[in-house]
C-alpha positions in Angstrom: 63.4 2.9 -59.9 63.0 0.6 -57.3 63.4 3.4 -54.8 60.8 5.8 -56.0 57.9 2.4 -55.9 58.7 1.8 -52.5 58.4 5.9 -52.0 55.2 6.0 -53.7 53.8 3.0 -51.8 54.9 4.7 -48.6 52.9 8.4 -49.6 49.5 6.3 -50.6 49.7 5.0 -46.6 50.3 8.0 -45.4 47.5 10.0 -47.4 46.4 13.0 -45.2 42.9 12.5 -43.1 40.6 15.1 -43.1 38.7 16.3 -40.0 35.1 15.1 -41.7 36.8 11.7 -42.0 37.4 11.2 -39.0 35.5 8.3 -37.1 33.9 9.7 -34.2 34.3 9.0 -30.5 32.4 6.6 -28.6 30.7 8.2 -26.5 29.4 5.1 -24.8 30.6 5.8 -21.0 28.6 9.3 -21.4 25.4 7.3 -22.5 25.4 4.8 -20.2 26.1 7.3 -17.3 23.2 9.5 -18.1 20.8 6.3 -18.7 21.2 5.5 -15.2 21.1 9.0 -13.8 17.9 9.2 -15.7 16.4 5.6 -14.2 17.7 6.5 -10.8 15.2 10.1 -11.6 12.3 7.6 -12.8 12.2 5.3 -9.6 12.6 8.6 -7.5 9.7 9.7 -9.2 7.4 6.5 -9.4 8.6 6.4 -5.2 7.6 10.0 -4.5 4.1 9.9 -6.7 2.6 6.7 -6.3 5.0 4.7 -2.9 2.3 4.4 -0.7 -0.6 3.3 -3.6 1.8 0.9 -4.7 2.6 -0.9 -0.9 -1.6 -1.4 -1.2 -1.2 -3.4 -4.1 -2.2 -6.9 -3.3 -0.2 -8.3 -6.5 3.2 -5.9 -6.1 3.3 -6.5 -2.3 5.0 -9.6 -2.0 7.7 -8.7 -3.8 8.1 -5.1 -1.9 7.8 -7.4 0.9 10.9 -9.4 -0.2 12.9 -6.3 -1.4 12.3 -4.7 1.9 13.6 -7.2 3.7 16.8 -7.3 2.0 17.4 -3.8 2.9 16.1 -4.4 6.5 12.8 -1.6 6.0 9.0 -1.8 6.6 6.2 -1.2 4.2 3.7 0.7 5.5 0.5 -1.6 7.0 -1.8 -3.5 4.2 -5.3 -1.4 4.2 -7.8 -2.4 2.2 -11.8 -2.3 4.2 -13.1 -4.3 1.5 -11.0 -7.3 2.8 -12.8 -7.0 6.3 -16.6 -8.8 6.4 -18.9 -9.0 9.1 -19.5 -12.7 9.9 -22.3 -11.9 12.9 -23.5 -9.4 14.7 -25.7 -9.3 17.7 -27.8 -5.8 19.5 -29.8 -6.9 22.6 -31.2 -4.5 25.6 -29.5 -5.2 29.5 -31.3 -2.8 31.2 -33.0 0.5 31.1 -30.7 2.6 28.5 -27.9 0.2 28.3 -27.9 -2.1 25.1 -25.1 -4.6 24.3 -23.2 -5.0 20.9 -21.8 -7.9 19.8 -20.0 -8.1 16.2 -17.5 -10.9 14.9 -15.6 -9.5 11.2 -12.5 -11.4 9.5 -9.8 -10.2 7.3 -9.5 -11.7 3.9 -6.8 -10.2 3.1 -3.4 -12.2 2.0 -1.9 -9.8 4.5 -2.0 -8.8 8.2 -4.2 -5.3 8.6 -4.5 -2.7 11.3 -8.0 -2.8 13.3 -11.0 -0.7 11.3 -12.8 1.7 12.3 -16.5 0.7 13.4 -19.4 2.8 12.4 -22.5 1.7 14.5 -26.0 3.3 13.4 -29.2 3.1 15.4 -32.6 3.5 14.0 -35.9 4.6 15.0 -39.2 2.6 14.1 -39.6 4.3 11.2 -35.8 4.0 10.0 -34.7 7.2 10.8 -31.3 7.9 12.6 -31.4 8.1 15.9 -27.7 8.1 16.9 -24.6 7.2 14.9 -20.6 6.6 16.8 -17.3 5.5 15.1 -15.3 3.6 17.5 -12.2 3.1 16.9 -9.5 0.0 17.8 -8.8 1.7 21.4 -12.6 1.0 22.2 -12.8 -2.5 21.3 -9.3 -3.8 21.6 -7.4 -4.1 25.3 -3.8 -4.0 25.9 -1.1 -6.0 23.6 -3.7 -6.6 21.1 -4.3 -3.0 20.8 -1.1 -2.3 18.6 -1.2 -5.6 16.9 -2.1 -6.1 13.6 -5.5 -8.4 12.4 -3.8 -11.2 10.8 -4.8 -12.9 7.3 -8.3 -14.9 8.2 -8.1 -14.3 11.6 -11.1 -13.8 13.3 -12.4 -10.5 15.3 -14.8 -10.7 18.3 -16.1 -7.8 19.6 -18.7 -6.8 22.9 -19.7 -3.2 23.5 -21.6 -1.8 25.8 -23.7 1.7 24.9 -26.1 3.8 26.3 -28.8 4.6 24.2 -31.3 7.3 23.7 -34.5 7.4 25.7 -36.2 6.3 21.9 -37.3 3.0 20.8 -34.6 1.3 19.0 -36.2 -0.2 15.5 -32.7 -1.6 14.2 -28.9 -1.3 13.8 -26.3 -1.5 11.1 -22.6 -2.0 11.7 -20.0 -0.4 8.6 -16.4 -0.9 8.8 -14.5 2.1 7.7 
């Protein structure tokens, strides 16, 4: 008898597994290589829709900044107008047609900007337009400065000279676009 105990022991370890009781595979190599195929896909995504609007972004920037520099690349320039103000500006006759214009703006931006554009209106006496020209950085800035950004609070001192029309001049405005 004791052999057919020790059989019968042996048969209830051995007891036959069906397919439905089988514990499945992990499939957790599978998961976590489509996870990051699908992140990868996201940060493609967020790059190729919204890159460019997110370099602007005074609060994000630093860190791109330091990213960047870890992989040796440039952000595109900081532009933002609304960080530029006009601190003084100055329209006085020299002779005949010839007027000069003198205009000082700053950037208050936490980050260096390229030159703005400057859109300079003249009036008649009854505040019509009488003549309107954007100049742009080549006009106003000479040489080395000409490529180089306007750093954070850095002041920008400008002298044109124009011709004007053959009208009396009732006033100027100066925009920075």
């Amino acid at each position: 008898m004791p052999d057919t105990q020790e059989n019968l022991g042996e048969h209830e370890l051995t007891a036959q597994t069906f397919a439905w009781q089988k514990s499945p595979k992990s499939h957790s190599k599978a998961y976590l290589c489509g996870s990051l195929l699908g992140f990868i896909l996201l940060i493609a995504q967020v790059h190729y829709f919204l890159g460019y609007s997110i370099t602007q972004n005074p609060h994000i920037r630093p860190t791109l900044v330091t990213i960047n520099k870890l992989f040796k690349r440039s952000l595109p320039p900081y532009k933002n107008i609304a960080d530029f103000t006009v601190v003084g500006s100055h329209f006085s006759a020299i002779q005949n047609n010839q007027h000069q214009v003198q205009i000082s703006f700053i950037n208050h931006a936490d980050f260096p900007q390229p030159a703005p554009f400057l859109l300079l209106t003249l009036r008649n006496l009854q505040g019509g337009i009488l003549a309107q020209r954007i100049f742009d950085k080549t006009t106003y800035r000479q040489g080395a400065a000409l490529n180089l950004l306007i750093a954070p609070n850095e002041f920008v001192n400008i002298n044109l000279l124009i011709n004007t029309p053959n009208h009396s001049i009732g006033g100027y405005s100066i925009e920075l676009k």
